[in-house]
C-alpha positions as CSV (number, residue, x, y, z in Angstrom):
1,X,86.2,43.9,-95.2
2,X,82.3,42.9,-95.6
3,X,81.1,39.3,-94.9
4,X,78.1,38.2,-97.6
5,X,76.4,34.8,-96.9
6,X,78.6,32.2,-97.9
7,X,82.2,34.5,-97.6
8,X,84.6,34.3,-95.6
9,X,84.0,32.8,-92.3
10,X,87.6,33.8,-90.6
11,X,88.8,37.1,-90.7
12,X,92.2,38.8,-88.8
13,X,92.5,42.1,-87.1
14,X,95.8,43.6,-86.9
15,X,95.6,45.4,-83.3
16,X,99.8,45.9,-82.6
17,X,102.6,45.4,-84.5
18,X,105.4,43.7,-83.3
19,X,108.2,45.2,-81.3
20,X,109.5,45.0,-77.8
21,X,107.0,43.6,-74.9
22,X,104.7,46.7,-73.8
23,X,102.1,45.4,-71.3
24,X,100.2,49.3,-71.7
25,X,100.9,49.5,-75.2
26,X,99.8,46.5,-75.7
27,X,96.4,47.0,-74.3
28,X,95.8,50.5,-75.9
29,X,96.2,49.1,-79.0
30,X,93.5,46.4,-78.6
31,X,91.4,48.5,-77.2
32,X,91.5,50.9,-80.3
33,X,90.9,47.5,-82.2
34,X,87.8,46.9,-80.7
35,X,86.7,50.7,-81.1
36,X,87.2,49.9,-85.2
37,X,86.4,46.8,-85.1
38,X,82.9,47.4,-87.0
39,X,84.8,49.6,-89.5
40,X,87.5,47.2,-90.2
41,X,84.8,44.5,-91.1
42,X,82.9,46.5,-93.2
43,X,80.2,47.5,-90.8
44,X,79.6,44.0,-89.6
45,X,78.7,43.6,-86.2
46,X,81.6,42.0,-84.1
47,X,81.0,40.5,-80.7
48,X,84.2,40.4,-77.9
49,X,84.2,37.0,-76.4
50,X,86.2,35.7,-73.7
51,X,85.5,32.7,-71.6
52,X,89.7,32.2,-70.4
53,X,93.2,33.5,-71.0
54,X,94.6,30.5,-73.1
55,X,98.6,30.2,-72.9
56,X,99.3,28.1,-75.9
57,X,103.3,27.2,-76.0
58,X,104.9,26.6,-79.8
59,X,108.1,25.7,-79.5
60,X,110.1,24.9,-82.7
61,X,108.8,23.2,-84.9
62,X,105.0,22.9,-83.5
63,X,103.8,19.4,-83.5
64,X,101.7,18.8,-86.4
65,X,98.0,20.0,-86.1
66,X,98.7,22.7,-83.4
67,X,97.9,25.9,-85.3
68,X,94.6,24.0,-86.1
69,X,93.7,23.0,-82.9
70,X,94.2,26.5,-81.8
71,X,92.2,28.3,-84.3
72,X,89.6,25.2,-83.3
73,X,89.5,26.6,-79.8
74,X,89.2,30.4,-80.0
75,X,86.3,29.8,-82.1
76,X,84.7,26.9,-79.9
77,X,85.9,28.4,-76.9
78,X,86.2,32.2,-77.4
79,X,89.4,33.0,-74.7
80,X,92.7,35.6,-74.7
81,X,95.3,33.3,-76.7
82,X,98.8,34.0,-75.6
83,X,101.3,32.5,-78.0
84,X,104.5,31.9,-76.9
85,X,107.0,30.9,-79.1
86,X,110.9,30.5,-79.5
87,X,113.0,33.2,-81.4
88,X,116.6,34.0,-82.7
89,X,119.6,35.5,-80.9
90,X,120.1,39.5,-80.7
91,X,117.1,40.5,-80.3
92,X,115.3,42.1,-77.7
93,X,114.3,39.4,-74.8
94,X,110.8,39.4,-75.5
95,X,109.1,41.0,-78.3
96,X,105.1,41.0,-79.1
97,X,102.2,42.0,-81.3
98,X,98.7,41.4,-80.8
99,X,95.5,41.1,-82.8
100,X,91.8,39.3,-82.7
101,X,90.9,36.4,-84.7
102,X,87.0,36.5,-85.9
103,X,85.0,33.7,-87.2
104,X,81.4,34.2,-88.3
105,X,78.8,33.2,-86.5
106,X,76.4,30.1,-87.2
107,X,73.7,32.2,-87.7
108,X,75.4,34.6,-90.3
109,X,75.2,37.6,-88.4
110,X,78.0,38.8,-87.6
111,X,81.3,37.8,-86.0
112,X,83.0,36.4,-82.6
113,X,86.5,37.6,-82.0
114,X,88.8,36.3,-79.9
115,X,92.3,37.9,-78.9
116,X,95.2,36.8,-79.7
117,X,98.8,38.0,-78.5
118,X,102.1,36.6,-80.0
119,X,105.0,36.1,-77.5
120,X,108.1,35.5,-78.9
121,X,111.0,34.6,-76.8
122,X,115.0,34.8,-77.4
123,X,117.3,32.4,-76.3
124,X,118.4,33.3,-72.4
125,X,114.7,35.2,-71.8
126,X,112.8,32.2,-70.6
127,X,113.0,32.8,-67.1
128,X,110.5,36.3,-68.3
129,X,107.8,34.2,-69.7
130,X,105.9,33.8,-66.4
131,X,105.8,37.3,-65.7
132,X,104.9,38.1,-69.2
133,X,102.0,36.0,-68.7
134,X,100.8,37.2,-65.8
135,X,100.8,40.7,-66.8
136,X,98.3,39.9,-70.2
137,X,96.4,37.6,-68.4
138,X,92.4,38.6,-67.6
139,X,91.8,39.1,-64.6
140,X,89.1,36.7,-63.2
141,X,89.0,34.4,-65.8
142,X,91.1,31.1,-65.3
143,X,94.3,30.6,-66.9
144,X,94.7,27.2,-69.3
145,X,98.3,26.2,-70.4
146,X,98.3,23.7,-73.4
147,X,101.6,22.0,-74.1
148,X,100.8,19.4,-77.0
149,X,104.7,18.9,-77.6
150,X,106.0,16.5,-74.5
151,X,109.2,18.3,-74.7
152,X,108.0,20.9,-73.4
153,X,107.1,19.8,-69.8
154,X,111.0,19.6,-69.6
155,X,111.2,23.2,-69.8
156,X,111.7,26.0,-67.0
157,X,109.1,28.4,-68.6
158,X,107.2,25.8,-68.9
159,X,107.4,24.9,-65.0
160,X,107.0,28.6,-63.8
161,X,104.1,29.5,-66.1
162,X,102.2,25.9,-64.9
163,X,102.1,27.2,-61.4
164,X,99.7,30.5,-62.0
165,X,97.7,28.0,-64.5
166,X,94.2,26.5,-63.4
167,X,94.8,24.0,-65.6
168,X,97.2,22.3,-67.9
169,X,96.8,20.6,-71.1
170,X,99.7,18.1,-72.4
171,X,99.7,15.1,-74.5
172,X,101.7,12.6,-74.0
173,X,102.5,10.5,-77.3
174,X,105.0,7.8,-75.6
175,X,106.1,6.0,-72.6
176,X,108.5,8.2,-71.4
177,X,106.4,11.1,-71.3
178,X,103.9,9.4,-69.4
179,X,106.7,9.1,-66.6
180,X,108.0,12.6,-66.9
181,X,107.5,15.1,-64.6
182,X,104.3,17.5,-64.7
183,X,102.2,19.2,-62.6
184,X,99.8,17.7,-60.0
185,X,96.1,17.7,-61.7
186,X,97.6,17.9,-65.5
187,X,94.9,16.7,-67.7
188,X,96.3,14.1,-70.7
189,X,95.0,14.2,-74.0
190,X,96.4,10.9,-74.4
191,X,93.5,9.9,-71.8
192,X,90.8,11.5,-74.0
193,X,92.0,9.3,-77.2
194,X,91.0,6.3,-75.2
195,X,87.5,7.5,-73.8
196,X,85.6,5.8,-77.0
197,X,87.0,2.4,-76.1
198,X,86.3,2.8,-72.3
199,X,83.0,3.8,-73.4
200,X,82.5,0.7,-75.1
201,X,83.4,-2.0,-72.5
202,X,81.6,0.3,-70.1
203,X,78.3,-0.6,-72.3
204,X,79.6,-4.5,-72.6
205,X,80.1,-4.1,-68.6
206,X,76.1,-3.7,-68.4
207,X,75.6,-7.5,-69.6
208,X,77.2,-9.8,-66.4
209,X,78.5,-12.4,-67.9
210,X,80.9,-9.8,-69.8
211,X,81.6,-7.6,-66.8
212,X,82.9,-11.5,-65.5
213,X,85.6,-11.8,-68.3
214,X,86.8,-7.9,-67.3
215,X,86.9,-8.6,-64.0
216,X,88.2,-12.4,-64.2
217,X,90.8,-11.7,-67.3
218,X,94.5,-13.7,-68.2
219,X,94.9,-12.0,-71.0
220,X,94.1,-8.2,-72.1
221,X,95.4,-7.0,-75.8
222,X,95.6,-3.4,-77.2
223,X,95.9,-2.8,-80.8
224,X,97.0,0.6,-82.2
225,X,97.9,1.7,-85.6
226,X,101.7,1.6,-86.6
227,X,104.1,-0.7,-86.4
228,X,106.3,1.2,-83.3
229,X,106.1,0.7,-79.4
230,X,102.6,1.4,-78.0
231,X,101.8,4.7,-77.6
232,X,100.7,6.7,-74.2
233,X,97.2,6.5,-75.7
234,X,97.3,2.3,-75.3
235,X,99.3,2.4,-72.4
236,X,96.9,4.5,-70.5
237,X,94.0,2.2,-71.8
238,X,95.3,-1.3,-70.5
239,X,96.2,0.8,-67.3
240,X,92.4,1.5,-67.2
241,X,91.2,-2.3,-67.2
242,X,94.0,-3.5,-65.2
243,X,93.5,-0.6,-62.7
244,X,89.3,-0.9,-62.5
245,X,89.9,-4.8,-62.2
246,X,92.5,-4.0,-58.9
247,X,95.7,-5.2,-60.4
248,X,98.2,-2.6,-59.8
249,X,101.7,-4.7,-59.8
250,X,103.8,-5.1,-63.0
251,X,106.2,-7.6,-64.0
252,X,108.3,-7.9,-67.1
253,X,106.5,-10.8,-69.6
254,X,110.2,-11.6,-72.0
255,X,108.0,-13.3,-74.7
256,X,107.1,-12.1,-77.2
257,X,108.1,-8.3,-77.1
258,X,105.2,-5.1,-75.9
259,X,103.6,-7.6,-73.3
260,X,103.9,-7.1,-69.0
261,X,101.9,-8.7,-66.3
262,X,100.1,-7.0,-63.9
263,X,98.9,-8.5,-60.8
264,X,96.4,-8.1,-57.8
265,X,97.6,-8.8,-54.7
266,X,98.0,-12.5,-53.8
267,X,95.2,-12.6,-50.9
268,X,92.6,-12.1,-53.9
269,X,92.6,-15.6,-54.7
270,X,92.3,-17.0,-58.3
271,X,93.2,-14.8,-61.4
272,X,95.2,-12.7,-59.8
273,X,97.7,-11.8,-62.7
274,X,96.7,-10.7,-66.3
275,X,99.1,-10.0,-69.3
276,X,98.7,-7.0,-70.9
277,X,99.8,-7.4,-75.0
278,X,100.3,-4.3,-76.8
279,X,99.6,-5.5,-80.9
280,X,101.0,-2.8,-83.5
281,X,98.9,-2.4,-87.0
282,X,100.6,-1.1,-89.5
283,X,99.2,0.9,-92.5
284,X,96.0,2.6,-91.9
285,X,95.0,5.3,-89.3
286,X,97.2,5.6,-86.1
287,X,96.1,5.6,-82.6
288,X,93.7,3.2,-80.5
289,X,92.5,0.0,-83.1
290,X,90.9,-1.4,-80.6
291,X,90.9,-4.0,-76.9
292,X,89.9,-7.2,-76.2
293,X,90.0,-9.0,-72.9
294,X,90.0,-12.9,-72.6
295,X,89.5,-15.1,-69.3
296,X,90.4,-18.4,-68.0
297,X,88.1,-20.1,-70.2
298,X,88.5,-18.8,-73.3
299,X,85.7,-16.2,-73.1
300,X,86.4,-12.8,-74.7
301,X,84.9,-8.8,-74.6
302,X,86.7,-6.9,-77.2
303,X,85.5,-3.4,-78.8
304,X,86.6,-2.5,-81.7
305,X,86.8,1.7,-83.0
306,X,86.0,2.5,-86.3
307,X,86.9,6.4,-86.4
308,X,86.0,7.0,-90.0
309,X,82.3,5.6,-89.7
310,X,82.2,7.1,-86.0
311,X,81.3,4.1,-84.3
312,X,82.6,0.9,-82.1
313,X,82.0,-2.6,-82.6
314,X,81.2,-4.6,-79.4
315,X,82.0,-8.5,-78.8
316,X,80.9,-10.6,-76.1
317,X,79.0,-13.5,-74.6
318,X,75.6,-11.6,-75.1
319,X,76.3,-11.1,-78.3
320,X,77.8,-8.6,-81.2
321,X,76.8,-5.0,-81.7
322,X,77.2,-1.4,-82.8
323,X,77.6,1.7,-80.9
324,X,77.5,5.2,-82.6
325,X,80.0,7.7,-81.3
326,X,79.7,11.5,-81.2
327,X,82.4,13.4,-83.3
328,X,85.3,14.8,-81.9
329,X,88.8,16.1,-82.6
330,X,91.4,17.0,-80.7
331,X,89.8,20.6,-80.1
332,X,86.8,19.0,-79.0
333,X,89.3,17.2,-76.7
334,X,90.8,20.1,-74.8
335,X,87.7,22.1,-74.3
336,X,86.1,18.8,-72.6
337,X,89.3,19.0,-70.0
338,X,88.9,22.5,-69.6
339,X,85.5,22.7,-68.7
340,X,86.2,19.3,-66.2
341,X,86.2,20.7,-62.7
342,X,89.2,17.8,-61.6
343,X,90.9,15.0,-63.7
344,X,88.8,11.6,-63.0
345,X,89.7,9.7,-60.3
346,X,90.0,6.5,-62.6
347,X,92.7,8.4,-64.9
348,X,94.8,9.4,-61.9
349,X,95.2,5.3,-61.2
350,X,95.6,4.4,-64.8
351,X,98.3,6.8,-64.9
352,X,100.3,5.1,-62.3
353,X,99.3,1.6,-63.7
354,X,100.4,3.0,-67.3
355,X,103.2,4.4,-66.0
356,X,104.5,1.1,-64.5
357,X,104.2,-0.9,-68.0
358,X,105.9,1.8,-69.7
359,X,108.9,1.4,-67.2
360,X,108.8,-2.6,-67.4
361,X,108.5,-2.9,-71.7
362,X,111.7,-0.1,-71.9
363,X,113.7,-2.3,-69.0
């Protein structure tokens, strides 16, 4: 296959067929790959790229957008992709196949390949994943897990095969995967949806009167698209101002529904409890609308995301104005975890704070 200016910018390279797991075989076959790699493109020049093993779990179905974000990632952030899925009774344990996924490169010339191995599993085999894993992992090179179904930090293979990683990737869509189990140090996409919003009272935070409301708020409202309970992403957000502003206790609010109260100990004096509303908006876009924050007199500090148009609307006492956002998706997302060296220190208290008002709106 030949790539001309404007072609194809993806192209796949068969390395192995499928059939029962063969570490050696395995690795003889890519490396004939790479050997014919020029020929199987047509002569174009093909650069081997590999920055981390990548274990990406798909169990059935995959939630929406996975196959994307993966195909995102090996060309964003070239790595070994080890694919594990779930398959059928009767077959051997483990079978695999392995291949190279190439995109072209921004400058035309040429293409960046990253390898890809397919893992599929039967029923009974799990407790072989890990070892799989280890075996077709580069040496040297640090090992990522991504888990974007919650159900899948439930999982034994997905328990063994977190240990040997350097760092694990989840997103957690509701309150009760916030409070499930998972390794210490996991990193939470459900954190990243949030980081435009925290940006944005951040900025309001430089003007003092503002940072006053935050620090002195009754009342804190989240609104998120959809007319359901809040979702991780808005629980981890309130956690956030509640946490930064040194309440940490919960208690159950009864009216109306999707509110708590969180508290700072009673030797802080005035203020000392906030009530955290979680507002639902249906039709639209889903995830984070936006978050306001109100004080004792009234005064308010609210952003407000507009995805589409890339940008956040900021309300205060200083004033009303505009703050551009970069792009990102959800790729964009992982690799920013990757490459942290440790979680932040403020997610690790928001978590516990999120965790908390998840437990007290399901009581």
């Amino acid at each position: 296959m030949s790539l001309a200016a404007g072609g194809t910018e993806r192209v796949t390279l068969a390395g192995s067929a499928g059939g029962p797991l063969d570490v050696e075989r395995l690795e003889r076959d890519l490396a004939s790959m790479w050997k014919a790699a020029s020929d199987r493109t047509g002569g174009t020049a093909v650069s081997r790229a590999c920055s981390s093993t990548l274990i990406a779990l798909f169990p059935p179905p995959a939630p929406p957008g996975t196959e994307e974000i993966v195909a995102a990632l090996s060309r964003r952030h070239p790595c070994r992709v080890l694919r594990v899925e779930r398959g059928d009774a009767g077959g051997p344990p483990l079978t695999a196949s392995a291949g190279a996924v190439c995109h072209l490169r921004g400058d035309g010339q040429g293409l960046i390949c990253t390898e890809e191995i397919r893992i599929v599993v039967a029923p009974g085999a799990e407790e072989r994943i890990p070892s799989a894993v280890r075996s077709l992992s580069l040496g040297g090179l640090p090992v990522v897990l991504l888990a974007l179904d919650p159900a899948a930090l439930a999982t034994r293979e997905f328990a063994a095969t977190a240990a040997d990683a350097h760092c694990v990737v989840v997103e957690s869509a509701s309150a009760r995967d916030l409070v499930a189990e998972r390794p210490a140090g996991a990193r939470d996409l459900a954190w990243s949806h949030g980081a435009a919003l925290r940006r944005a009272l951040a900025v309001a935070a430089d003007d003092r009167t503002a940072a006053q409301v935050l620090e002195q708020s009754v009342r804190i409202e989240v609104q998120y698209g959809g007319d359901g309970a809040p979702p991780a992403a808005a629980l981890l957000l309130a956690g956030w101002v509640a946490a930064v502003s040194g309440r940490t206790a919960i208690g159950r609010d009864e009216a109306p529904p999707r509110a708590a109260t969180v508290r700072r100990p009673a030797s802080t004096g005035s203020a000392s409890a906030a009530r955290c509303e979680f507002h639902p908006r249906p039709g639209g876009p889903s995830g984070l609308r936006g978050i306001a924050a109100f004080d004792e007199g009234g005064r308010r500090v609210q952003a407000t995301l507009d995805a589409g148009a890339h940008a956040a609307a900021i309300e205060g006492p200083a004033g009303t104005w505009r703050m551009t956002l970069r792009p990102r998706d959800r790729a964009d997302e992982v690799i920013e975890e990757i490459h942290r060296h440790l979680p932040p220190p403020a997610f690790a208290a928001a978590l516990a704070c999120a965790r908390a008002l998840g437990r007290s709106l399901e009581a």
